[in-house]
C-alpha positions as a Markdown table, in Angstrom:
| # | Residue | x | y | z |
|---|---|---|---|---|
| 1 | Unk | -16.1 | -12.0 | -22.0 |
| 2 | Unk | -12.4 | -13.0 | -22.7 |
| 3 | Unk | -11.7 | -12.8 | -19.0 |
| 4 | Unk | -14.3 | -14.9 | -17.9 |
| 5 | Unk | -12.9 | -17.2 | -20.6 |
| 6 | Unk | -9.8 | -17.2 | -19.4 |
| 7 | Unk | -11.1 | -17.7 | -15.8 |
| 8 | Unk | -13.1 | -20.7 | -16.3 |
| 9 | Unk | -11.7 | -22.6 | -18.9 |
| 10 | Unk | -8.7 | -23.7 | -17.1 |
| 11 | Unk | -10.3 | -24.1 | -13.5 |
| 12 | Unk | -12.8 | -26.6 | -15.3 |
| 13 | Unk | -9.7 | -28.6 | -17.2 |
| 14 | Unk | -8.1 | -28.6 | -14.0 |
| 15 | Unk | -11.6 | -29.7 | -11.9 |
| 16 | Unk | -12.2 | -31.8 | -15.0 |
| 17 | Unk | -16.0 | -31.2 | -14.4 |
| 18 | Unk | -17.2 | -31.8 | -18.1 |
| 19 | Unk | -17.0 | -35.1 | -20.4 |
| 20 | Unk | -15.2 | -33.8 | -23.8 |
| 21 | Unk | -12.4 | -31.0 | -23.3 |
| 22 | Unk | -12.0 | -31.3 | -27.2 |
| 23 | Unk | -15.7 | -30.7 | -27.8 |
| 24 | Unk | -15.3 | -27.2 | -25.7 |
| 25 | Unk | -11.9 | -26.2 | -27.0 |
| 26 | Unk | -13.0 | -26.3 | -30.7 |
| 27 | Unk | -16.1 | -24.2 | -29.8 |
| 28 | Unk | -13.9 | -21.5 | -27.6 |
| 29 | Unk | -11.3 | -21.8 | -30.8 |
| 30 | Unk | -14.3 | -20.8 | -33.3 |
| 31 | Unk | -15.7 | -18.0 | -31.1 |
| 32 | Unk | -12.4 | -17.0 | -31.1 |
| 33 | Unk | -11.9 | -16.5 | -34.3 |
| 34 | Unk | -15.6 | -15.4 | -35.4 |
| 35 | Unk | -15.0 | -11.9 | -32.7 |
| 36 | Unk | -11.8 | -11.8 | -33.8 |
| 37 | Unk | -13.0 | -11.3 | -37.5 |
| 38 | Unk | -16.3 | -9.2 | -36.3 |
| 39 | Unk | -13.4 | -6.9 | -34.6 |
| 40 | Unk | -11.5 | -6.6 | -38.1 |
| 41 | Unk | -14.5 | -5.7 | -39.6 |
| 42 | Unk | -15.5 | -3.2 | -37.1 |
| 43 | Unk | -12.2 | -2.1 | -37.4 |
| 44 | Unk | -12.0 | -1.5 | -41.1 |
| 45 | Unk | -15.1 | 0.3 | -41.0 |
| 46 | Unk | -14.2 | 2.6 | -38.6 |
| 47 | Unk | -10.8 | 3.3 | -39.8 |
| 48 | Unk | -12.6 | 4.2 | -43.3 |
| 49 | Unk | -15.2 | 6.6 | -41.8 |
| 50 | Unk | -12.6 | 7.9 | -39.5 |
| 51 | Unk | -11.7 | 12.4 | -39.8 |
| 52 | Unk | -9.1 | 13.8 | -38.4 |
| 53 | Unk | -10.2 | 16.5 | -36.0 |
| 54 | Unk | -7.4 | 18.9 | -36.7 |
| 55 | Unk | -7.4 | 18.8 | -40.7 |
């Protein structure tokens, strides 16, 4: 997903194919942010249910 992001987003700013760059940028900010907190969270579970192998 973040490469097709980072794909698009400037070939349509550049091709300035939609009406309110703003209106986009403050969604792909948000989704940013909401995966970026689901990732934490994913993260700190893991990291708590997380055994060594070797101990």
């Amino acid at each position: 997903v973040p490469v097709v992001v980072v794909s698009n987003v400037p070939a349509r700013l550049l091709a300035k194919s939609f009406d309110q760059p703003f209106g986009l940028m403050s969604k792909l900010i948000i989704a940013s942010m909401v995966i970026f907190c689901l990732s934490r969270a994913f993260w700190s579970f893991a990291l708590k249910r997380y055994s060594s192998a070797s101990s």
